[in-house]
N, C-alpha and C positions, 0 to 999 in steps of 0.2 A: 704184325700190325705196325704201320707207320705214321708216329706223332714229332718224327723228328721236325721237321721244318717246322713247328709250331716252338718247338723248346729250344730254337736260339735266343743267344742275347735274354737269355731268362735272369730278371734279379733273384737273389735269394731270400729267402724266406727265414727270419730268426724267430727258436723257438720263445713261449712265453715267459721262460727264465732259463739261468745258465746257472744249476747245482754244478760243484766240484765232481770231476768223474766225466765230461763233456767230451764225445766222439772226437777222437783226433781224425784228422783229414791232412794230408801231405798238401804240401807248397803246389800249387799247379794244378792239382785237382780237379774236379769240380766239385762244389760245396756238398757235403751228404747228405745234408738235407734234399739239395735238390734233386740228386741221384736219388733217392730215396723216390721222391714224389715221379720223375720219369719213368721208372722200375715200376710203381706200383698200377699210374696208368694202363701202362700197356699189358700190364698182367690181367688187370683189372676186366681190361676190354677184350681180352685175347682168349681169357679162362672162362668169365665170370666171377662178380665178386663174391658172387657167396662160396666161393672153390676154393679162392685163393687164400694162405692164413696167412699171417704177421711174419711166422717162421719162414715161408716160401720166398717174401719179400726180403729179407735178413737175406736168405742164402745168395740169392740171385744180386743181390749188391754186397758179398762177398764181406758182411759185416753180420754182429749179433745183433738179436732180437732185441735186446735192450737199447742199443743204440737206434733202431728204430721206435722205439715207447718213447727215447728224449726227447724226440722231435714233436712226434707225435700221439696221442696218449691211449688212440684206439682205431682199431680198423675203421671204422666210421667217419673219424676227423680226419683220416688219412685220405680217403674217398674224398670226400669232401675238398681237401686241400688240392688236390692232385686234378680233379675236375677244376675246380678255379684256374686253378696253372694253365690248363689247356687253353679255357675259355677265355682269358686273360693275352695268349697270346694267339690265339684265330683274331682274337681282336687287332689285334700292335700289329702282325700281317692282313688283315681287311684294311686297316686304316694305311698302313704304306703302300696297298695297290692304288687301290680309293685317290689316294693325292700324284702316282702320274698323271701325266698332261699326256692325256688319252681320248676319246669318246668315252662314254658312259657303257655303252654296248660293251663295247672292248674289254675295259676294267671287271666291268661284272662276269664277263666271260672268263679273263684272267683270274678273277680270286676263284669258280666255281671252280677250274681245271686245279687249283693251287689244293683246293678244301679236296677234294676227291682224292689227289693222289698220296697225300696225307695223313687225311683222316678216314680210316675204311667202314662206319661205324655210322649207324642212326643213332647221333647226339641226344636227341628231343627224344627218343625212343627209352634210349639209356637210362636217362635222365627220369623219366617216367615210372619209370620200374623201379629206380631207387627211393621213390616215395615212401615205400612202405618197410625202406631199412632205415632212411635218415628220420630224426627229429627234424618237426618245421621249421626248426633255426638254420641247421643243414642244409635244408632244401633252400631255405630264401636265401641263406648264402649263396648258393649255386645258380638261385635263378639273378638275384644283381648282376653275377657274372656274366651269363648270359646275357641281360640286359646290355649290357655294355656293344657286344655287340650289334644289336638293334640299332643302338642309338647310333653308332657309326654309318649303318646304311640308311636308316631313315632321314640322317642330318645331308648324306648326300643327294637322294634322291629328293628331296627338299630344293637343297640348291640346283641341282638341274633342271627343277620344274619352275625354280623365279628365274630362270637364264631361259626359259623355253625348251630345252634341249629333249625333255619328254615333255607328255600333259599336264594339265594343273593336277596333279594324283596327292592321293594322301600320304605323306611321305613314311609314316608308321604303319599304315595296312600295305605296304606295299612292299618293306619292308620285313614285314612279318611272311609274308606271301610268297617271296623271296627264299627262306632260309626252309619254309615248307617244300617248295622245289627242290632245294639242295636235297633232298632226301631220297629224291626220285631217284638221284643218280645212284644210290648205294642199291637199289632193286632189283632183286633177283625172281626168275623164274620160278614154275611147280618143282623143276628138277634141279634148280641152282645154280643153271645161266645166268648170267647178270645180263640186266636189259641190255646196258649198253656195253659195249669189248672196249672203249676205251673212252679215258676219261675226257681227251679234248672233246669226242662226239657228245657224253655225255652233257660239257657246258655248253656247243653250243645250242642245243635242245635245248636244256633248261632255262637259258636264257630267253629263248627264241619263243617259248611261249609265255612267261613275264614280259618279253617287249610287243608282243604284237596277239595273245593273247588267243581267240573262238577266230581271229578275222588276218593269218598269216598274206605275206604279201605274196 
C-alpha cells in the first residue's frame, strides 16, 4: 500500500511532554515520531488494525516498544494520529493541485488520478469501521480532519461557480459528492477485478460524471 506522496514535506508532531529517557534519532533522520506514524499507517491499512500490535510497529521501525508508548500512549491515539497525518496531508496535496492555473475539469481530474495512485484504500470506509474501536473524541478528531479536506473543495467549487466556470451548485453538497465518487475508483469486482485497470481511466469517469452527471454530452 502506497501513502508516500501524501507523507511529503510532513511537519512533525511533538509528544505531550519530554521525561528523561526521550528516543534518540540520528542527525538527518527522519523524526521517530514520524516514522512511527508512516509505519503504523500502512500497517494499519495493509493488515488491519485489529491484527496489528504496538510490538509489530516497534519491529518494523527497527526501534523498541517503549519508544513507540513515548510518542504515543496507546494503539488507539496512535490510529488516531496517524489517520490525521494522512488526512492532513491529501489535504496540503488537494489544496496545491486546486491553486494551478488549470480548468477546474482538469484539476479535479488531476487530484483524482493523484488520490488513486496513492491511496489504495476506502477512506470513509476505513474510517467507519473504526467507530467502534475509537472513543468519540477520536473519531471527531478524525472527522475535523477530514473536514479540512471538504472545505478545500467546497471553497473552490464556490469560486468557480461566482466566476461561472460551473453552475450556481452548492459548493458543500458538491463537494461531498465529489469525495463519494472517489471511492468508486478503489471498486472491485465479485471476483476482485477492479472496475477500473488504471487510475487515469478511473479519474476521468469519476469526474466525468460529477461534471456532467444523468445527461453526458
Amino acid at each position: 500500500m502506497s501513502c508516500k506522496f501524501f507523507f511529503s514535506g510532513v511537519s512533525t508532531m511533538s509528544p505531550k511532554s519530554k521525561p528523561l529517557g526521550r528516543p534518540r534519532v540520528s542527525e538527518g533522520d527522519t523524526p521517530l515520531n514520524q516514522k512511527i506514524l508512516q509505519t503504523a499507517i500502512g500497517l494499519y491499512l495493509s493488515r488491519g488494525f485489529e491484527t496489528v500490535s504496538m510490538d509489530d510497529i516497534a519491529k518494523e521501525c527497527q526501534v523498541t516498544k517503549a519508544s513507540v508508548y513515548y510518542y504515543f500512549p496507546s494503539k488507539s491515539d496512535l490510529l488516531t494520529a496517524s489517520m490525521v497525518l494522512l488526512m492532513d496531508n491529501v489535504r496540503r496535496a488537494t489544496m496545491q493541485r486546486l491553486s494551478k492555473p488549470a480548468p477546474l475539469r482538469e484539476r479535479l481530474i488531476d487530484i483524482t488520478e493523484a488520490h488513486l495512485k496513492a491511496i489504495d484504500f476506502d477512506l470513509h470506509s476505513f474510517m467507519r469501521k473504526m467507530e467502534a474501536t475509537l472513543t468519540e473524541e477520536q473519531m471527531q478528531t478524525m472527522r475535523k480532519a477530514e473536514q479540512g479536506i471538504l472545505d478545500a473543495l467546497e471553497a473552490e467549487f464556490d469560486k468557480s461557480a461566482a466566476s461561472g466556470e460551473i453552475g450556481p451548485v452548492n459548493g458543500r453538497i458538491i463537494a461531498r459528492a465529489y469525495t463519494s465518487l472517489l471511492m468508486m475508483g478503489h471498486a472491485r469486482d465479485a471476483d476482485g477485478a477492479k472496475m477500473f485497470p488504471h487510475e487515469s481511466e478511473a479519474a476521468v469517469q469519476i469526474v466525468d460524471i460529477l461534471w456532467r452527471g444523468l445527461f453526458p454530452a
